[in-house]
C-alpha positions as CSV (number, residue, x, y, z in Angstrom):
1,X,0.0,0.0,0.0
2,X,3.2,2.4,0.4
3,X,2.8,3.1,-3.5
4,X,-0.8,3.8,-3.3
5,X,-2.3,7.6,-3.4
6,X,-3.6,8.0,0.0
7,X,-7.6,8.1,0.4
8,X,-9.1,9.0,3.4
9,X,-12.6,8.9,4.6
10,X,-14.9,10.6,7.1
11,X,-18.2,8.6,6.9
12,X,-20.7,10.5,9.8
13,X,-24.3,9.0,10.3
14,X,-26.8,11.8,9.6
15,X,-29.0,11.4,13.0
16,X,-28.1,14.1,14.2
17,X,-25.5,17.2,14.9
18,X,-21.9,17.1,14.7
19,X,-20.2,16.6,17.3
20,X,-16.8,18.4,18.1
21,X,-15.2,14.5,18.2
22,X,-16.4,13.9,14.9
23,X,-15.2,17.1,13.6
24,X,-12.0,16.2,14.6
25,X,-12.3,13.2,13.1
26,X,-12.7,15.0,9.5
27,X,-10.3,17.4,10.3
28,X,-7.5,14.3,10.7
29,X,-8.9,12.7,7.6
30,X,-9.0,16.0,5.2
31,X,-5.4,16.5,6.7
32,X,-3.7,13.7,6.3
33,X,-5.1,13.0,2.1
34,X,-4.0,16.9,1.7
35,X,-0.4,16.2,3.4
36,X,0.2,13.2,1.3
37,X,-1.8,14.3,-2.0
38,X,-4.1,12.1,-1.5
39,X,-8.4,12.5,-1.6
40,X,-10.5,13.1,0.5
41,X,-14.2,11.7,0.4
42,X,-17.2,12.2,2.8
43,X,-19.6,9.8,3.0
44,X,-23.0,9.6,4.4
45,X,-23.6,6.7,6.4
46,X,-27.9,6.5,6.8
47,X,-28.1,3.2,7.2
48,X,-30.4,4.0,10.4
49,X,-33.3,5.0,8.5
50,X,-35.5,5.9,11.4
51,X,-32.9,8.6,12.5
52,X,-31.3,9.5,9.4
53,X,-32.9,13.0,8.0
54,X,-31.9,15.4,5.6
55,X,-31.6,17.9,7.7
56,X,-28.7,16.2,9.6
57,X,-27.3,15.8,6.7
58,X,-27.3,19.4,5.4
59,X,-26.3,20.1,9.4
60,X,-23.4,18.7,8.9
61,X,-21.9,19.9,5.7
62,X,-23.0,23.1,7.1
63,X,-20.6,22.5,10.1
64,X,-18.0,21.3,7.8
65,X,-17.8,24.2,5.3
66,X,-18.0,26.8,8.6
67,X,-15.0,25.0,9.7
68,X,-13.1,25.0,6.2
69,X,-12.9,21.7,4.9
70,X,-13.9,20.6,1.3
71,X,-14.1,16.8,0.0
72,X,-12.8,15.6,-3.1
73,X,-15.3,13.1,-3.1
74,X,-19.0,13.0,-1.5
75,X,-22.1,15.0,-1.5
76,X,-22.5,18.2,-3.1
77,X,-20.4,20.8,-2.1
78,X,-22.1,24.0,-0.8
79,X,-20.6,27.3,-1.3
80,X,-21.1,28.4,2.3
81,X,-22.0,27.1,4.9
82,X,-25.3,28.8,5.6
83,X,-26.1,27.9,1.7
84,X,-25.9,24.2,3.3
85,X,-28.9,24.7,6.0
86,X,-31.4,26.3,3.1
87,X,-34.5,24.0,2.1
88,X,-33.3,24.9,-1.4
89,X,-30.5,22.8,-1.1
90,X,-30.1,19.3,-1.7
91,X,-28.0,17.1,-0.3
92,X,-28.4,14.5,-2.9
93,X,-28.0,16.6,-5.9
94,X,-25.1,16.5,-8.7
95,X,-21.8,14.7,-6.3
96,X,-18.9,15.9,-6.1
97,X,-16.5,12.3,-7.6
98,X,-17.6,9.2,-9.3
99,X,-17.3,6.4,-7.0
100,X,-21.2,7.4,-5.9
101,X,-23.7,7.4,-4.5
102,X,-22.1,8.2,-1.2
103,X,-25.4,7.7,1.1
104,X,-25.7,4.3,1.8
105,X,-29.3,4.4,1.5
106,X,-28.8,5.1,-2.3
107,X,-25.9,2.7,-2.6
108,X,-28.4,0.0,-1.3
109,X,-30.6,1.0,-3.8
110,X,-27.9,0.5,-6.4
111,X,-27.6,-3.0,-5.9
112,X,-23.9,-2.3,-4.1
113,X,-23.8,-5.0,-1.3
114,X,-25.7,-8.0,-3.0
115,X,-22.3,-9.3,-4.6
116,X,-21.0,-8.9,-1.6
117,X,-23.3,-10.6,0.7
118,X,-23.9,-13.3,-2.3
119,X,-19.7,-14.0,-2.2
120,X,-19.7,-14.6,2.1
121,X,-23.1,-17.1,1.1
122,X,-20.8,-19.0,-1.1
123,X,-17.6,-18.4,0.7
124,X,-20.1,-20.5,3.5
125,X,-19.4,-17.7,6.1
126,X,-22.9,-16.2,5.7
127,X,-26.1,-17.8,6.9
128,X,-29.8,-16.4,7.5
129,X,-31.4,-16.1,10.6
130,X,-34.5,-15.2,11.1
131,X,-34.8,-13.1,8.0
132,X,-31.4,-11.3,8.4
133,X,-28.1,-12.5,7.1
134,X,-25.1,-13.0,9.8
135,X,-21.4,-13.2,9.0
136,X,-19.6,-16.1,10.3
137,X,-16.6,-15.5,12.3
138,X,-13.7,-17.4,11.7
139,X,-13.1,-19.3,15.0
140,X,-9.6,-18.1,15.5
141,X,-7.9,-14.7,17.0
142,X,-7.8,-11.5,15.2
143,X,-4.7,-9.1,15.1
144,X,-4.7,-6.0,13.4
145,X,-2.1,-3.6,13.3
146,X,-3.2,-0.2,14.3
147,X,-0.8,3.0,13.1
148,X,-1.5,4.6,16.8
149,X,-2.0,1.8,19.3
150,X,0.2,-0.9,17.5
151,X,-0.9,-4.1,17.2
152,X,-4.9,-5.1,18.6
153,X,-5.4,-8.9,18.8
154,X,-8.7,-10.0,20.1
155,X,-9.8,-13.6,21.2
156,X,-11.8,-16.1,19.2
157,X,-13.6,-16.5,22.1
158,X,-15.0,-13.1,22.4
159,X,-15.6,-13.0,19.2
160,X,-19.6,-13.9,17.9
161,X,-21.0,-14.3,14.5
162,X,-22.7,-10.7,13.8
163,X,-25.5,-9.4,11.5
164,X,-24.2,-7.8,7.8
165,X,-27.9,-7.7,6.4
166,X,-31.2,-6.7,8.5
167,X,-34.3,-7.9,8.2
168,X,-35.7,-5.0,6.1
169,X,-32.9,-5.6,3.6
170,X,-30.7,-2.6,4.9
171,X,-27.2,-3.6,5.3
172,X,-25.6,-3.0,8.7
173,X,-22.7,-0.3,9.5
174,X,-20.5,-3.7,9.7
175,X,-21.1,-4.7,6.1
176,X,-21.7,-1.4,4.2
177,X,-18.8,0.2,5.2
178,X,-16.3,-2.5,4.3
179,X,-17.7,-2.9,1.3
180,X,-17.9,0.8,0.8
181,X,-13.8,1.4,2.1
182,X,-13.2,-1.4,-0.4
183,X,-14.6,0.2,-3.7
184,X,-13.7,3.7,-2.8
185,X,-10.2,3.2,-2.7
186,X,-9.6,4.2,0.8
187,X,-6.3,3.0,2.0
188,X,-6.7,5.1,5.8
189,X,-9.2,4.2,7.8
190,X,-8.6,7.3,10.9
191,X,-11.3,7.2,13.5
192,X,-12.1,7.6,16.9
193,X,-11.2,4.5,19.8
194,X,-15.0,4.1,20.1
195,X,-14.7,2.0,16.7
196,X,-12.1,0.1,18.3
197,X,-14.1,-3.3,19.4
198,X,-15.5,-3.1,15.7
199,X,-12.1,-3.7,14.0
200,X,-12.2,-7.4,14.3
201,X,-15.5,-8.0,12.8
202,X,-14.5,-5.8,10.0
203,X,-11.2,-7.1,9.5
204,X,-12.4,-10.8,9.3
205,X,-14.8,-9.7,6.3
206,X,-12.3,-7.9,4.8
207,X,-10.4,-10.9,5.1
208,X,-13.5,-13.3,4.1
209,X,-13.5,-11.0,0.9
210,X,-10.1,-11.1,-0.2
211,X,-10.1,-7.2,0.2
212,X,-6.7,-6.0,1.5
213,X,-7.1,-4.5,5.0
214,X,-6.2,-0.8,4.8
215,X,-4.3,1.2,7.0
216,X,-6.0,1.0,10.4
217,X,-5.6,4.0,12.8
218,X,-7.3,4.8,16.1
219,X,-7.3,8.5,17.5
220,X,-7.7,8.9,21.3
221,X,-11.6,9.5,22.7
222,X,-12.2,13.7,24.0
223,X,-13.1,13.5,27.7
224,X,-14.5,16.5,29.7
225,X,-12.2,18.2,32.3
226,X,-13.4,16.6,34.7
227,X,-12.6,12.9,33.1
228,X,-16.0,11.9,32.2
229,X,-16.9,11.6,28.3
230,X,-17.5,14.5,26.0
231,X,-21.4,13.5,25.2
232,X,-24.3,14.8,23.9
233,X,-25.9,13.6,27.0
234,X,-24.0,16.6,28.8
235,X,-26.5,18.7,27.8
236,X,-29.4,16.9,29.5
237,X,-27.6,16.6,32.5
238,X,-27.0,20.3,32.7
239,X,-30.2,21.2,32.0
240,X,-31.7,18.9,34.8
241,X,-29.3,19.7,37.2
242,X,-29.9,23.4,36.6
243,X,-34.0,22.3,37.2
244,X,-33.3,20.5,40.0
245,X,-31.1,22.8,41.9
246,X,-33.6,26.0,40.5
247,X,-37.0,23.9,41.6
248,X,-36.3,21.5,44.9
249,X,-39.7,21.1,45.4
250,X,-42.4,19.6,44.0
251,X,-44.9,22.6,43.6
252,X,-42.0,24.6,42.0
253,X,-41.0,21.4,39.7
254,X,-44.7,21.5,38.4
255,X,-44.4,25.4,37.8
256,X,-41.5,24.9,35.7
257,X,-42.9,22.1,33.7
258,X,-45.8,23.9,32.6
259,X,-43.9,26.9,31.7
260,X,-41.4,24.3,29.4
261,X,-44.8,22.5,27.6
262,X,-45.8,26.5,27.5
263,X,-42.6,28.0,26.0
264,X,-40.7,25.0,25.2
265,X,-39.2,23.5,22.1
266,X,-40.4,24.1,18.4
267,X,-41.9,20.2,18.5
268,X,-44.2,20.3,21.1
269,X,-44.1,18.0,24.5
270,X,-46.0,17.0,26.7
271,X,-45.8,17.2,30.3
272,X,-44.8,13.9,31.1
273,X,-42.4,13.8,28.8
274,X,-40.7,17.1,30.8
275,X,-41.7,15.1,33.8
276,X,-39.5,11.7,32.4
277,X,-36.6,13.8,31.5
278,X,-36.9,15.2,35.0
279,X,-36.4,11.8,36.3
280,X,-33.7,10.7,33.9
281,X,-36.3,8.4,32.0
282,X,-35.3,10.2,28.7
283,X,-32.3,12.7,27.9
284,X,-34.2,14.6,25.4
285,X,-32.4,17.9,23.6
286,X,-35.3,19.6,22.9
287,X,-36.4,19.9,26.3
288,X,-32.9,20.2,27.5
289,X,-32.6,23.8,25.4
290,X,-36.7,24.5,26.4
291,X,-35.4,24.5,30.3
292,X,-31.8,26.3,29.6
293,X,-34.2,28.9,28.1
294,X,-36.9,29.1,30.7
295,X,-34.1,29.1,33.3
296,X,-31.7,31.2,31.3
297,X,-28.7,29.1,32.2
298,X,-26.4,28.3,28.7
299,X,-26.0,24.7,28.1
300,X,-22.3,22.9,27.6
301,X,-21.2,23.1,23.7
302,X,-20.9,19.5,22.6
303,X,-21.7,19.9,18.5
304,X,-20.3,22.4,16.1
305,X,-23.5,24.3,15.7
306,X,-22.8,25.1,19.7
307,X,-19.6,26.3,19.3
308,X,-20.8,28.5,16.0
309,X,-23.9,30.2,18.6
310,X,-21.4,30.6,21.5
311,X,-19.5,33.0,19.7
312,X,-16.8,30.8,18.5
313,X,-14.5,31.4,15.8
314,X,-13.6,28.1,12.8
315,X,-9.8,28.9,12.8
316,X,-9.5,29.0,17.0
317,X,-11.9,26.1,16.8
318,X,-9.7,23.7,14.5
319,X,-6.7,25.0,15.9
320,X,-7.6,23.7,19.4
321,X,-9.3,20.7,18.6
322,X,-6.6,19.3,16.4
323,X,-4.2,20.0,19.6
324,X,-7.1,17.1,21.3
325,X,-4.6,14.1,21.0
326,X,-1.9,15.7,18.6
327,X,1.0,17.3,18.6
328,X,3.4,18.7,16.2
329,X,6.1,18.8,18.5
330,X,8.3,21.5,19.6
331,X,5.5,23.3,22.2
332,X,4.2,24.7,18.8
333,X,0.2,25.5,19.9
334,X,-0.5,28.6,17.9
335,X,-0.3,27.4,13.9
336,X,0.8,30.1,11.5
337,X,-0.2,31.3,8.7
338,X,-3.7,30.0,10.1
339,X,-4.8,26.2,11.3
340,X,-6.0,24.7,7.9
341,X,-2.8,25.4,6.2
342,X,-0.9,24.7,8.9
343,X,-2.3,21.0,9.6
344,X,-2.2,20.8,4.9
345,X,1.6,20.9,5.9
346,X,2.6,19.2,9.1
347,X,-0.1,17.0,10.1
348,X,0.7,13.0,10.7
349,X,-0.1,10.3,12.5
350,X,3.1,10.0,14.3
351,X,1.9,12.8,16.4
352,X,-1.3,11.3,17.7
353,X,-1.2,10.2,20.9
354,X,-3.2,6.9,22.3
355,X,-4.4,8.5,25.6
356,X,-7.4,10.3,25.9
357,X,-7.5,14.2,25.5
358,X,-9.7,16.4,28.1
359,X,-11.0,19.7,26.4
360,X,-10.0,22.6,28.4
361,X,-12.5,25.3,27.6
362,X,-10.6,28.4,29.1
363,X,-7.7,27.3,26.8
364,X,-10.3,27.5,23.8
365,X,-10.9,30.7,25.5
366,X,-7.8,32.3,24.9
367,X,-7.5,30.4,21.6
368,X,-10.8,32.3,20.1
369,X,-9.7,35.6,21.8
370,X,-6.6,35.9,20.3
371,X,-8.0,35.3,17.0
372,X,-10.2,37.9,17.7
373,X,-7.3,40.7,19.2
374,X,-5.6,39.9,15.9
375,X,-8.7,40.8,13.4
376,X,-8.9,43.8,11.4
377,X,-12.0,46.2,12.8
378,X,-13.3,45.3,9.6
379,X,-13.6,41.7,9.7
380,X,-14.6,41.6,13.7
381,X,-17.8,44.2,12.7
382,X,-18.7,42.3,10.1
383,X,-18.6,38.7,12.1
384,X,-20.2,40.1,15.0
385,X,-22.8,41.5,12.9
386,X,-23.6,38.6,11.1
387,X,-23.6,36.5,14.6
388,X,-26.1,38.4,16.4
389,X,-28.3,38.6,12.9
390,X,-27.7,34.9,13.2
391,X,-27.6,34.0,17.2
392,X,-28.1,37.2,19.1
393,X,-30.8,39.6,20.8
394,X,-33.0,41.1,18.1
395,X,-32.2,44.3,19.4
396,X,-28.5,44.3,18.3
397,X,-29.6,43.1,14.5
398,X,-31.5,45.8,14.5
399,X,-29.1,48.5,15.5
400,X,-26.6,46.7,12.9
401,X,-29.3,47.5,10.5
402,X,-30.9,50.5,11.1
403,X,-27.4,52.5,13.3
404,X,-24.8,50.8,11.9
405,X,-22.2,53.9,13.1
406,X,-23.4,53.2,16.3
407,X,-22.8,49.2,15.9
408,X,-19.8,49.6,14.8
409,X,-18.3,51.5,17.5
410,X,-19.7,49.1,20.2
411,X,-18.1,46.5,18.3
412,X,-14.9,48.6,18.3
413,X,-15.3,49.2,21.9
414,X,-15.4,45.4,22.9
415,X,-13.4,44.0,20.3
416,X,-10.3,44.4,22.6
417,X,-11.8,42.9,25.2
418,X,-13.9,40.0,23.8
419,X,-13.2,36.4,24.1
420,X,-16.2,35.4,21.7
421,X,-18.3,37.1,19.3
422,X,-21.5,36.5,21.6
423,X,-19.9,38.8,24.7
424,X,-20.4,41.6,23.1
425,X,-23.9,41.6,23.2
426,X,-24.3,39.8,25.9
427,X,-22.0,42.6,28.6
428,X,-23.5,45.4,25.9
429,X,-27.2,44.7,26.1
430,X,-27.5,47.9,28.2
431,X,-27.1,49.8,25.1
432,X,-29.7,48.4,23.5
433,X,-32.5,48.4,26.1
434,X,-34.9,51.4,27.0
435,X,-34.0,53.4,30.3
436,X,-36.8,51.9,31.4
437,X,-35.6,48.0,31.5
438,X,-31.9,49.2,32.9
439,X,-32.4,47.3,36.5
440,X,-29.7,48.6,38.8
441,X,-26.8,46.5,40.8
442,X,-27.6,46.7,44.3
443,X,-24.0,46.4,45.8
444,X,-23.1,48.8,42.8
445,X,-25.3,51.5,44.0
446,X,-24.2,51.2,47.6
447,X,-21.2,51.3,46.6
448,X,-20.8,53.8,44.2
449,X,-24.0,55.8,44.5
450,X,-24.8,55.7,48.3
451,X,-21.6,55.8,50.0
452,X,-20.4,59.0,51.3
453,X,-24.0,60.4,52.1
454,X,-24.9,59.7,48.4
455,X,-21.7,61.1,46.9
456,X,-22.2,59.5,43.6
457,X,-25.8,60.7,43.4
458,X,-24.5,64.3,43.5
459,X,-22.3,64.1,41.1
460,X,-24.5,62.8,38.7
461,X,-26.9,65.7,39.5
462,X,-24.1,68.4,38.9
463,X,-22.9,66.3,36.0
464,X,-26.1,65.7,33.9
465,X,-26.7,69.6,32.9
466,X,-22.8,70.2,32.0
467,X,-22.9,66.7,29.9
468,X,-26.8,68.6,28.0
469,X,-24.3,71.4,26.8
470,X,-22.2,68.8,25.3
471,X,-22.9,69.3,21.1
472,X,-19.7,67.0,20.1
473,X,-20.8,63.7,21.2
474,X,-17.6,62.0,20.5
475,X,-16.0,59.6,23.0
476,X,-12.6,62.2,23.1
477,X,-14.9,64.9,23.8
478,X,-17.1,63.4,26.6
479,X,-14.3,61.8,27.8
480,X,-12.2,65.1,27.9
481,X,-15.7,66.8,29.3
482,X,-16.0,63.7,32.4
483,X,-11.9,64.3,32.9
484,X,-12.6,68.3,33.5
485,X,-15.3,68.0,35.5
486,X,-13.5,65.6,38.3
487,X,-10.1,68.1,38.2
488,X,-12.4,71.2,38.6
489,X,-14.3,69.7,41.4
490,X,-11.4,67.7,43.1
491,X,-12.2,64.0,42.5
492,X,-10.5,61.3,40.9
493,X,-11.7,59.8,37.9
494,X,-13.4,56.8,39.4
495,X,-15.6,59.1,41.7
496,X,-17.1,60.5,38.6
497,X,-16.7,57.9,35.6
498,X,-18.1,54.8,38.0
499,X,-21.3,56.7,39.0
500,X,-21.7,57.3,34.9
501,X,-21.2,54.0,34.1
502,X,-23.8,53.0,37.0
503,X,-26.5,55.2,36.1
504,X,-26.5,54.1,32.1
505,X,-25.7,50.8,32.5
506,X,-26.5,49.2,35.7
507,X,-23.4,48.2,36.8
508,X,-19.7,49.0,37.2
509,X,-18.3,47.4,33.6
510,X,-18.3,49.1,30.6
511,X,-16.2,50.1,27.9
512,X,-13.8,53.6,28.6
513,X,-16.9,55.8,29.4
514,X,-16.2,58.2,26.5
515,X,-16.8,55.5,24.8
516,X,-19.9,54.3,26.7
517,X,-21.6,57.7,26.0
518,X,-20.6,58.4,22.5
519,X,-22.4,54.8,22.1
520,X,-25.0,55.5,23.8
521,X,-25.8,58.9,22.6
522,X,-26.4,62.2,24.5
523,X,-30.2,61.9,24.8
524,X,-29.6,58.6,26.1
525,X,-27.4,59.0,28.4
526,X,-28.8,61.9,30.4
527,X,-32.1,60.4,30.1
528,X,-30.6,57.6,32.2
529,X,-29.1,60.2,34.8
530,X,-32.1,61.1,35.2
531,X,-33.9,58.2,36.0
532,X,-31.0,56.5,38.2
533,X,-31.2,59.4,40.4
534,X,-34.9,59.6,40.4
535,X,-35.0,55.5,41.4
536,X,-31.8,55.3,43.4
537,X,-32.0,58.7,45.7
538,X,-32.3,57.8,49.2
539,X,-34.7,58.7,51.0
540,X,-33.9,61.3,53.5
541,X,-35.0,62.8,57.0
């Protein structure tokens, strides 16, 4: 196989999203054909029809594309990713290669896997059983050699004969995909440990076949911090812990449910099944995001489309999740030019390590940070636009929209500061509220408003009409105007700039409060002075 042209594979089941371990998986795959000059093919694998849809499949191209990869072979390829999630576009139109179709569903269709299956019959190492057709395992040990984990024998004794064909005439996983590796070329077969107990079964037919074996290699499984298995399931238990700890009653547990069946998910449920999940009889994701929402508590990221809505950026995302069980050696972390061409150059197996990675999620923080410290203004305005027109409040799509001066320069004002594109409007939704829905820290306002016989409340009242005479409402002006007033009247900066930033935004954190009020506008602003000192005074006598 050393003279072969390399052929890798990433073959996901469309049931469902991607998962950040699969997209790792296709990242290893697209990197190692592009390395070696090999091909790349993506294959659906929908054998599973009662959980296979088209819109997990378009889900995951979508995720795919965000994240920069493109496949020699496979489905259509969409031009964008958000061009993948649109009704319009099909899945199963014109492929990209000729060694289609590359759902299974169609390949069964086509007649693929009845050679195949007719060969084992008269090979005598395929029998029927109860209208299904098993493979017959040979009765000795099976050794692979594995590129990462070295050689993998298992025992005939835990080894069983295995269904290749269903009752319903569907191949299983077991059969199509050997067959499919087989008459696609692929020589690489890179894949997460899970597949691991499957290599023997797959192996022997390969064998039974007289189909050479191709290059077997198994990357590490992604574990949470804390040890425990990076799962979809995460999300479930977040969401009932977060129920639990938020309703430890019963009377308050029935409250919540009936606002979930009120408010919940886009598919209706019904109160017993918010009741089941409740009582871990069912880990269902609809409800899971229904009770994050009702409880406004944000849910772990486990699939790319998480990731994407948290404010995450593709390059910090494939940077740090091809670190997940590889290394390039020399401490390198950070790829220049940018991760895709970076892992076109160096990636290889030789790297990957066989123990299990944990994903640190502050590292990925300062991953997706710096990328965004290093973007042009440009390119960070227009990705935070499009993410809250995508993910975010209404309110800031609408100021992109209809003030797009004023967007931009609370985009500027963050920018330094942000660690994903969601924190800007999450720390800036004072800006885009009425003065009316601004709800006032409590220790803030003793602190900074109370303290001193209501020092901070003064100031804002001898503030508020020299800040009305402002006409220049730039940040260097207010600023300048903010800085004048403290010197004149013999207070530091804080004394006047932290009873600003209280009285517009609720709190103490905000960007440079010239840049707060040029944001926020003059009318704005003194319309909030006047309303923080109206609601916050205390009363006297």
């Amino acid at each position: 196989m050393a003279d072969q042209t390399v052929v890798t594979r990433f073959a996901p089941s469309p049931s469902g999203a991607l998962h950040v371990g699969g997209a790792r998986t296709a990242l290893f795959n697209w990197a190692y054909a592009r390395r070696h000059g090999g091909r790349f093919i993506l294959r659906m694998e929908d054998t599973d029809r009662a959980r296979s849809s088209v819109e997990a499949a378009r889900g995951i191209l979508a995720d795919l594309r965000w994240l920069g990869l493109d496949w020699d072979e496979g489905p259509p390829l969409p031009p964008s990713w958000e061009q993948a999630l649109r009704e319009e576009f099909d899945p199963f139109g014109s492929p990209r290669g000729e060694g289609g179709p590359y759902f299974q569903s169609r390949r069964k269709d086509a007649a693929v896997y009845e050679p195949f299956v007719e060969r084992l019959r008269d090979a005598g190492v395929a029998y029927d059983d109860d209208g299904a057709v098993r493979f017959k395992m040979p009765g000795t040990d099976v050794t692979v050699e594995d590129a990462i984990l070295g050689e993998v024998t298992v025992a005939a004794a835990d080894l069983e004969d295995f269904v290749i064909v269903k009752s319903d005439g569907y191949p299983t996983y077991h059969l199509a995909v050997v067959v499919d590796d087989a008459l696609m070329g692929v020589t690489h077969v890179i894949r997460g440990q899970e597949h691991l107990n499957n290599v023997p079964k797959h192996a022997a037919l390969q064998d039974a076949l007289e189909i050479e074996r191709p290059t077997f290699a198994h990357i590490p499984l992604i574990f949470n911090a804390d040890g425990s298995k990076m799962s979809k399931r995460d999300k479930a238990k977040a969401a009932r812990a977060a129920a639990l700890d938020a309703c430890p009653d019963a009377k308050n547990r029935d409250a919540l449910v009936d606002r979930v069946v009120e408010m919940g998910p886009a598919e209706p449920v019904m109160s017993t099944a918010v009741r089941g999940f409740l009582e871990k009889d069912n880990d269902g994701i609809q409800i899971a995001r229904a009770i994050a929402s009702v409880l406004d508590v944000a849910l772990p990221e486990i699939e790319v489309d998480d990731f994407r809505a948290s404010g995450y950026l593709p390059e910090a995302l494939v940077n740090y999740t091809a670190l997940l069980g590889w290394s390039p050696g020399g401490h390198i972390e950070k790829f220049e030019p940018d991760a895709m061409s970076y892992l076109r150059e160096h990636f290889g197996l030789e790297g990957v390590n066989k123990s299990n990675a944990r994903f640190d999620r502050e590292k990925l923080f300062r991953f997706n940070a710096d990328v965004i410290a290093a973007m042009s203004t440009d390119d960070f305005v227009a990705r935070f636009r499009e993410h809250c027109r995508r993910y975010g409040p209404k309110a800031f799509g609408a100021m992109s929209n209809a003030k797009p001066d004023q967007f931009r320069a609370l985009a500027e004002a963050y920018q330094p500061r942000a660690r994903t594109l969601a924190e800007p409007s999450a720390l800036g939704q004072f800006f885009v509220v009425d003065a009316e829905e601004i709800e006032f820290d409590e220790k803030a306002v003793r602190k900074v408003l109370h303290k001193n016989d209501c020092e901070g409340l003064d100031v804002l009242e001898q503030l508020r009409p020299i800040l009305d005479g402002v006409e220049d409402w730039s940040d260097e002006v207010t600023e300048a105007t903010v800085k004048e007033f403290a010197t004149a009247n013999a207070l530091g900066m804080g004394k006047v700039a932290q009873p600003l930033r209280v009285a517009v935004s609720g709190g103490t954190v905000s960007p440079s409060i010239g840049q707060t009020l040029a944001i926020l506008g003059k009318a704005a602003t003194v319309e909030r002075i006047d309303r923080c000192v109206s609601v916050c005074r205390a009363p006297t006598g």
